[in-house]
ZARO-253673 format. One record per atom (N, C-alpha, C): residue in three letters; atom name; x, y, z. Coordinates in Angstrom, 3 decimals, padded with zeros to 6 digits. Atoms other than C-alpha are relative to their C-alpha. Example, Ala and Ser with C-alpha at 12.3 -4.5 7.8 and 13.67 -1.06 7.14 Angstrom:
BEGIN
 residu atome       c1       c2       c3
    ALA     N  000.890 -001.190  000.000
    ALA    CA  012.300 -004.500  007.800
    ALA     C  000.900  001.200  000.000
    SER     N -000.820 -001.190 -000.060
    SER    CA  013.670 -001.060  007.140
    SER     C -000.770  001.090  000.730
// end
This chain:
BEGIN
 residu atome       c1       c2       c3
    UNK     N  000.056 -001.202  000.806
    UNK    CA  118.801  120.162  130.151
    UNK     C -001.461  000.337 -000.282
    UNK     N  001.291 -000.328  000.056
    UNK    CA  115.847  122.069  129.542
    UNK     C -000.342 -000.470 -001.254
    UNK     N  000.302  000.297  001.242
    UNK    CA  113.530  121.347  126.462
    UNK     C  000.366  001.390 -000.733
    UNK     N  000.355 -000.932  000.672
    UNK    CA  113.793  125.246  125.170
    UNK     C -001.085  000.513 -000.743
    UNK     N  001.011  000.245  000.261
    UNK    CA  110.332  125.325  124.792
    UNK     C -000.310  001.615  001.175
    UNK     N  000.446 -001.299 -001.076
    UNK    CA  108.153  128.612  126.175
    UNK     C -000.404 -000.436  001.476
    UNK     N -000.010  001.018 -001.131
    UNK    CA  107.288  126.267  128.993
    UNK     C  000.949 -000.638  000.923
    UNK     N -001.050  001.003 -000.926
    UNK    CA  110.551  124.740  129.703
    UNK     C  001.119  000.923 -000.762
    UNK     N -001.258 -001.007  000.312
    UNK    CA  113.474  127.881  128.655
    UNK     C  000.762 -000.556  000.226
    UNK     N -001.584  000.052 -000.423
    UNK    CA  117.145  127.051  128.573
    UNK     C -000.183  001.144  000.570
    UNK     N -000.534 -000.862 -001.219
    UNK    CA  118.351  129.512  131.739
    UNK     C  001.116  000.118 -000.492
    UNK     N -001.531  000.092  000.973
    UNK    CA  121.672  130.748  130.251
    UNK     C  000.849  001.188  000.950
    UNK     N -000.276 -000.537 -000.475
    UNK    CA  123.984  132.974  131.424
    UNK     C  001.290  000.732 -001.043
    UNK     N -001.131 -000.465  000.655
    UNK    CA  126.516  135.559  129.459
    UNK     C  001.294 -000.731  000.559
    UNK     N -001.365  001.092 -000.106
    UNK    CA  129.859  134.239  128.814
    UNK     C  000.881  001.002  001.071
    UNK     N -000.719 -000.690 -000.792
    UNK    CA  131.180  136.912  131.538
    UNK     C -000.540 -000.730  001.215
    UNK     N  000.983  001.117 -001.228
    UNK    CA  128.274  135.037  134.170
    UNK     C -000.779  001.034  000.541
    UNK     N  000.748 -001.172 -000.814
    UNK    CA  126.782  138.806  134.811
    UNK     C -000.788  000.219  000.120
    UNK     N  001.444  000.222  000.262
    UNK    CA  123.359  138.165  133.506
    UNK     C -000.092 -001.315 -000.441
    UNK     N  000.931  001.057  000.328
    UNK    CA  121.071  135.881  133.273
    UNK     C -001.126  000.117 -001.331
    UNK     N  000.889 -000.435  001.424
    UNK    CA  118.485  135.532  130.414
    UNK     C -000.495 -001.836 -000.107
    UNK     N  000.493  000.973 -000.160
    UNK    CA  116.070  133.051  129.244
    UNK     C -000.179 -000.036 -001.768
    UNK     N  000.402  000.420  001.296
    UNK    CA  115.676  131.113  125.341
    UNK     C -000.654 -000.490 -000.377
    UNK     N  000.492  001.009  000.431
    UNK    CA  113.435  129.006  123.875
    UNK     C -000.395  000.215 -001.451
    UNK     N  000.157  000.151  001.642
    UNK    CA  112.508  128.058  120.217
    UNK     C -001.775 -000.274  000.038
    UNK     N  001.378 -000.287  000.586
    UNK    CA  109.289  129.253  118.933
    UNK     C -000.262 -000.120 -001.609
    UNK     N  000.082  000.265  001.162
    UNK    CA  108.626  127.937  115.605
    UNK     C  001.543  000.351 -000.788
    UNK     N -001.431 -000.281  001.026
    UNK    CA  111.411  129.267  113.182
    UNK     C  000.729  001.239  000.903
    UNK     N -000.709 -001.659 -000.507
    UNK    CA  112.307  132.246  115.813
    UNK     C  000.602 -000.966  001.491
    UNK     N -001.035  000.034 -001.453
    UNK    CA  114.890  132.187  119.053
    UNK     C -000.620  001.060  000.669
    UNK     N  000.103 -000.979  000.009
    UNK    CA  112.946  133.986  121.170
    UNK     C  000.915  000.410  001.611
    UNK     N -001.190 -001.104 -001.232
    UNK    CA  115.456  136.141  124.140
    UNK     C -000.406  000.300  000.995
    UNK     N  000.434 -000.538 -001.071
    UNK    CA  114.040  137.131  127.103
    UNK     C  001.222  000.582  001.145
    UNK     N -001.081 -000.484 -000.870
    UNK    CA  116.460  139.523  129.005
    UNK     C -000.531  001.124  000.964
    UNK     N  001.192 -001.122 -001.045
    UNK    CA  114.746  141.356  132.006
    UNK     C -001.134 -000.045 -000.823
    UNK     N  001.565 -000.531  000.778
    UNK    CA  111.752  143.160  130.408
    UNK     C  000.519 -000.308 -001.849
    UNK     N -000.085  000.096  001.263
    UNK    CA  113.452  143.011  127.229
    UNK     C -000.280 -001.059 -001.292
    UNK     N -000.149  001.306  001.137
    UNK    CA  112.597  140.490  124.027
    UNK     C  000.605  000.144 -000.705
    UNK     N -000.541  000.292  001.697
    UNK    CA  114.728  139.669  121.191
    UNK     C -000.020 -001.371 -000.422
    UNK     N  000.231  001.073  000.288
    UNK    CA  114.231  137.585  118.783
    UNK     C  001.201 -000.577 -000.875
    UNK     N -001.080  000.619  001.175
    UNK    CA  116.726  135.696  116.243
    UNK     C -000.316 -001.274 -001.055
    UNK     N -000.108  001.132  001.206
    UNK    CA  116.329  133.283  113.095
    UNK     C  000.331 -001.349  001.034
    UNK     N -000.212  001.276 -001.033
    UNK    CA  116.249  129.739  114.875
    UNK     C  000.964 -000.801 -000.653
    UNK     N -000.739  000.455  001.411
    UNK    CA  118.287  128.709  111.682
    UNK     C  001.670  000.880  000.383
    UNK     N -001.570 -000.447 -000.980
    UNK    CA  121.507  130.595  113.802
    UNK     C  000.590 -001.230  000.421
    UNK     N -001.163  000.691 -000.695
    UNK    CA  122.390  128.150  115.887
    UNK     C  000.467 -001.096 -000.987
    UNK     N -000.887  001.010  001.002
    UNK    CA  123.167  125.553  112.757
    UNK     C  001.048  000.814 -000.636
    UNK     N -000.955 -000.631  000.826
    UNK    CA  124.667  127.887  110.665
    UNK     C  001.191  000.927  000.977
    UNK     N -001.540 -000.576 -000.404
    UNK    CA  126.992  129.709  113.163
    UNK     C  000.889 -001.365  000.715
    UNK     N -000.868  001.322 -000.563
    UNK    CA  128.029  126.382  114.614
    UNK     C  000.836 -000.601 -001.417
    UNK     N -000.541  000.368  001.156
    UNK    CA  128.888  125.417  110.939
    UNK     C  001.045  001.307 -000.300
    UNK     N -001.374 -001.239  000.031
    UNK    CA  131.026  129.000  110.702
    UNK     C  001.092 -000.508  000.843
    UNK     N -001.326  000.532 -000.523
    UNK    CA  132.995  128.484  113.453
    UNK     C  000.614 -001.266  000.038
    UNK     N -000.971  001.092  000.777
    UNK    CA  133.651  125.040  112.091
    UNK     C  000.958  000.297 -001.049
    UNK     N -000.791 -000.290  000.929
    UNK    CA  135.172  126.455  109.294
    UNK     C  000.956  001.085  000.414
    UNK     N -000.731 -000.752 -000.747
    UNK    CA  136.872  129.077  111.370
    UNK     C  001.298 -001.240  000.488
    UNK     N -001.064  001.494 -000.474
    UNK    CA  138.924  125.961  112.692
    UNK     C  000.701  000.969  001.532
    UNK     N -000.698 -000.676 -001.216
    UNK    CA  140.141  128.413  116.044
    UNK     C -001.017  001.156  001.320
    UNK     N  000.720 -000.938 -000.221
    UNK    CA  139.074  130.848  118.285
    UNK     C -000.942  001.229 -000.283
    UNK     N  001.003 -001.388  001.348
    UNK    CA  136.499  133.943  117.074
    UNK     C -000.236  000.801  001.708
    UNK     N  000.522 -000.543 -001.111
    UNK    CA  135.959  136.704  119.828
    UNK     C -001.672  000.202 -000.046
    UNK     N  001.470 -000.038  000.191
    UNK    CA  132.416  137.286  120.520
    UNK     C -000.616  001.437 -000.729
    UNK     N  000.669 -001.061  000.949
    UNK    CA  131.982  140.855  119.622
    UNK     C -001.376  000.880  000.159
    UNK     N  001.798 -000.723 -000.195
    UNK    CA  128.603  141.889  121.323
    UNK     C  000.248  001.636 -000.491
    UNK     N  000.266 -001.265 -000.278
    UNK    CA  127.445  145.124  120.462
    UNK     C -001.644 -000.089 -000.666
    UNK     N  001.497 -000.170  000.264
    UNK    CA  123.942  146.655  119.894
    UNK     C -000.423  000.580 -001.367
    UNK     N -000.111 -000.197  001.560
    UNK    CA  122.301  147.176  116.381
    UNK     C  000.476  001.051 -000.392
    UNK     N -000.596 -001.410  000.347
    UNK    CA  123.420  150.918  116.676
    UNK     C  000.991  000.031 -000.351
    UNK     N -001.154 -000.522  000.130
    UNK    CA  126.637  150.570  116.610
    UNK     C  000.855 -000.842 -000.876
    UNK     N -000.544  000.576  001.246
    UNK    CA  129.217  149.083  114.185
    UNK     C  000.543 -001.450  000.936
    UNK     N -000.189  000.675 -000.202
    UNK    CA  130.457  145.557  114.953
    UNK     C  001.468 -000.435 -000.272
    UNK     N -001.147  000.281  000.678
    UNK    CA  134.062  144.842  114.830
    UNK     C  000.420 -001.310 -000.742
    UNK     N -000.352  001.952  001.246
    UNK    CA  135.571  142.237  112.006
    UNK     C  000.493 -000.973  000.770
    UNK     N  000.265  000.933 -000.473
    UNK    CA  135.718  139.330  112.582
    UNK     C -000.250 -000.995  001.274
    UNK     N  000.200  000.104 -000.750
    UNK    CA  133.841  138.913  115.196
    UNK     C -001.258 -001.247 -000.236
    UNK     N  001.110  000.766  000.134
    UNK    CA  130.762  136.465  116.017
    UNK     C -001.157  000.854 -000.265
    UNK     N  000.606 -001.188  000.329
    UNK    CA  128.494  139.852  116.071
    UNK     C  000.252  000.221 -001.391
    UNK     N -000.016 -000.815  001.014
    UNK    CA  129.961  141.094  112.710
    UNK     C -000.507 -001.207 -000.863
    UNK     N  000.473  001.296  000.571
    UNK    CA  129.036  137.587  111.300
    UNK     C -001.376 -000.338  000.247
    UNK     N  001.737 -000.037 -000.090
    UNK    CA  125.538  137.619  112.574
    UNK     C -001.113  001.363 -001.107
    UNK     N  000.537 -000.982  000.599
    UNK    CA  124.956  140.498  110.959
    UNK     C  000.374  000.864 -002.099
    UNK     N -000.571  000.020  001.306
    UNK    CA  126.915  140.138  107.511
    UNK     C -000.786 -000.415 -000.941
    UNK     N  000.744 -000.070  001.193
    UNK    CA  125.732  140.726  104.111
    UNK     C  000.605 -001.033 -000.562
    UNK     N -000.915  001.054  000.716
    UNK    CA  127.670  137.157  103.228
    UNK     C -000.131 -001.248  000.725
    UNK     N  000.345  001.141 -000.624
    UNK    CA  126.399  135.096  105.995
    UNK     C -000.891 -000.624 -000.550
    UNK     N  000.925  001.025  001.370
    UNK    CA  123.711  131.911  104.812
    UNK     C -001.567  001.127 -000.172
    UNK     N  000.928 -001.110  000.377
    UNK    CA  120.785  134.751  105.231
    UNK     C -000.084  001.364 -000.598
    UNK     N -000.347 -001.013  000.251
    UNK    CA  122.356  137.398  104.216
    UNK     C  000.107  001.597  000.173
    UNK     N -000.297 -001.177 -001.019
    UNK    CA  122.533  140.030  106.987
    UNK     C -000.681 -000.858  001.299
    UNK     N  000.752 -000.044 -001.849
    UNK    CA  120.537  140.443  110.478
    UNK     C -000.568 -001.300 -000.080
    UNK     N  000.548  000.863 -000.595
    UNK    CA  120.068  137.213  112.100
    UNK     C -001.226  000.384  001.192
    UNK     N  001.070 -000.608 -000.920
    UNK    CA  117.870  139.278  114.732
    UNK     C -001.254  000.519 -001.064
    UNK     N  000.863 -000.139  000.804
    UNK    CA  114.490  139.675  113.403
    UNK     C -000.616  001.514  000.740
    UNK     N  001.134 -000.738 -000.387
    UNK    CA  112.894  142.447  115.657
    UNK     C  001.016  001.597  000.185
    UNK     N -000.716 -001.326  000.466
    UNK    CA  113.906  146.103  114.505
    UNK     C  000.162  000.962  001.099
    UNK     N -000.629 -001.065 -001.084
    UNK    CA  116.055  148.277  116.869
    UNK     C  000.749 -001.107  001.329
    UNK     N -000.702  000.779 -000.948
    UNK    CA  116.972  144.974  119.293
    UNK     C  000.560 -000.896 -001.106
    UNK     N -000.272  000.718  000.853
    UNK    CA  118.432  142.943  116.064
    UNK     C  002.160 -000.538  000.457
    UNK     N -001.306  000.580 -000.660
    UNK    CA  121.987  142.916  118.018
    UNK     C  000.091 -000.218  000.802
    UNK     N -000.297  001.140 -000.996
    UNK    CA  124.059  141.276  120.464
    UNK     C -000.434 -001.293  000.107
    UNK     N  000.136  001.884  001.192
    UNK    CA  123.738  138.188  118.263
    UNK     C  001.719 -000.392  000.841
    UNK     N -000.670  000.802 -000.393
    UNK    CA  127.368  137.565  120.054
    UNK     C -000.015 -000.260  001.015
    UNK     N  000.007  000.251 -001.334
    UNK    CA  126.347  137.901  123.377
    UNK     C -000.852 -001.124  000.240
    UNK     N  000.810  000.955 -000.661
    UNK    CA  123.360  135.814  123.840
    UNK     C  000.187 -001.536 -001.046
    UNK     N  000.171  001.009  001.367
    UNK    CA  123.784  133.080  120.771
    UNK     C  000.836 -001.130  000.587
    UNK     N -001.016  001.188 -000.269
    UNK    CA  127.030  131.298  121.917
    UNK     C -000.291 -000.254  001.513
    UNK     N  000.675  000.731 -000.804
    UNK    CA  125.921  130.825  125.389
    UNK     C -001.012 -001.495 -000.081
    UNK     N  000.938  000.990 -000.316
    UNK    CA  123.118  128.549  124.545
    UNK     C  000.591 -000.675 -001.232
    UNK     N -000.776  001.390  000.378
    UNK    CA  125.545  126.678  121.678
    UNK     C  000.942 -000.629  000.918
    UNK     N -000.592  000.857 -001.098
    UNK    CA  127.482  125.827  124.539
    UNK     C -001.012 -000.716  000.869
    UNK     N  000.883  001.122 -000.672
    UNK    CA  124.752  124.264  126.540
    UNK     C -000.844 -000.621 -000.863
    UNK     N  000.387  001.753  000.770
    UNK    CA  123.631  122.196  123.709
    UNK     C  001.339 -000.627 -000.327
    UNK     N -001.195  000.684  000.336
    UNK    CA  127.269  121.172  123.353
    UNK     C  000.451  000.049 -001.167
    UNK     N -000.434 -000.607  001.086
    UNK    CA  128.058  122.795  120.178
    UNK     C  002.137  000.642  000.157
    UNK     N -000.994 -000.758 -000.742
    UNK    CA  130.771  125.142  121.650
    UNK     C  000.959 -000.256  000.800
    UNK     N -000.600 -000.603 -001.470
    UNK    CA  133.442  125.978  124.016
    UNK     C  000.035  001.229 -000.157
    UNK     N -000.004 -001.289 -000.396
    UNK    CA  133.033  129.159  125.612
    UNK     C  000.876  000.701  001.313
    UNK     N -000.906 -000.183 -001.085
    UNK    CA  135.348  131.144  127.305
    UNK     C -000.498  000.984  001.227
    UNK     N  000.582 -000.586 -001.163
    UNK    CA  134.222  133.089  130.715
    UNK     C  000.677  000.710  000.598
    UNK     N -001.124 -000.922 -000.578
    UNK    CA  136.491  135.764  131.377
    UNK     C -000.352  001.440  000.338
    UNK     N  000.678 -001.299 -000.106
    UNK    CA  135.321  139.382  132.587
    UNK     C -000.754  000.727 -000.831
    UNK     N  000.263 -000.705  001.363
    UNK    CA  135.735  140.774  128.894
    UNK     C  001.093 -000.777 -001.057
    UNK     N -000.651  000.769  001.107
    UNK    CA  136.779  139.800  125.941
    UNK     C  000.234 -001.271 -000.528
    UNK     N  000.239  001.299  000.210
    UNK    CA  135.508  136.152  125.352
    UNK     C  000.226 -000.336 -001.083
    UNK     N -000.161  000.015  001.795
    UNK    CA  136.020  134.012  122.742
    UNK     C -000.849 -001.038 -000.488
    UNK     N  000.517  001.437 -000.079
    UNK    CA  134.272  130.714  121.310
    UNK     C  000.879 -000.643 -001.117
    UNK     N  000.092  001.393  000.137
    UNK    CA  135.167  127.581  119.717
    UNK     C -000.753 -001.051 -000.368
    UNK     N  000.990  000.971  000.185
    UNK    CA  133.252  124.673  117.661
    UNK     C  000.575 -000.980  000.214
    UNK     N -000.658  001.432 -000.400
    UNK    CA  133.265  121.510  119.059
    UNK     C -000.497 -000.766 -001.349
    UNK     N  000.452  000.414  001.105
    UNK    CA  133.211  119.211  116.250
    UNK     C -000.984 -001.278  000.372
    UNK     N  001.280  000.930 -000.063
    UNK    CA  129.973  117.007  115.729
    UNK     C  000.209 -001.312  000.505
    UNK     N -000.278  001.132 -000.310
    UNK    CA  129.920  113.782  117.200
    UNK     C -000.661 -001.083 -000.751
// end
């Protein structure tokens, strides 16, 4: 596995397999690399949504959408971005790319072994594996 380091990226791939994209942890930030695009996210995500969908105890669909647009309930998206989550909204830090917190996030808790993720055209779902 990679370190996730700007040097050494987890290589990830949406939970559909249609893109590719690259992560690594930069101090307290997740930073995204998707084509030309950056986003960034709170590095303090991947504990705390792995601890949600522990308490979820089942499936959660993923929910991508982009900061424009509304996020449906209970989704992994509408939970990244909730005024009730441990930060208390936008897990995305960089204004106007601050979504699709469900697209790229649970990918790379599944390749640290957090997760199961499901890989189906559309409409994915995830799963916390519980801690070992």
């Amino acid at each position: 596995m990679a370190a996730g380091t700007d040097s050494d990226p987890w290589v990830l791939r949406t939970a559909p397999g249609t893109s590719e994209y690259t992560m690594y942890r930069d101090g307290e930030q997740l930073v995204c690399q998707v084509g030309s695009t950056r986003l960034t996210y709170q590095a303090r995500a991947i504990n705390d949504l792995h601890e949600w969908l522990l308490e979820q105890a089942d499936w959660v669909p993923l929910g991508a959408a982009d900061e424009q647009k509304p996020a449906s309930e209970g989704t992994v998206e509408a939970w990244g971005r909730a005024g009730n989550n441990p930060v208390g909204g936008w897990y995305g830090t960089r204004k106007g790319y601050r979504g699709r917190f469900g697209m790229y996030l649970p990918p790379l808790l599944e390749e640290l072994g957090l997760v199961e993720l499901e890989h189906n055209a559309r409409n994915n779902r995830v799963r916390a594996l519980a801690p070992s």
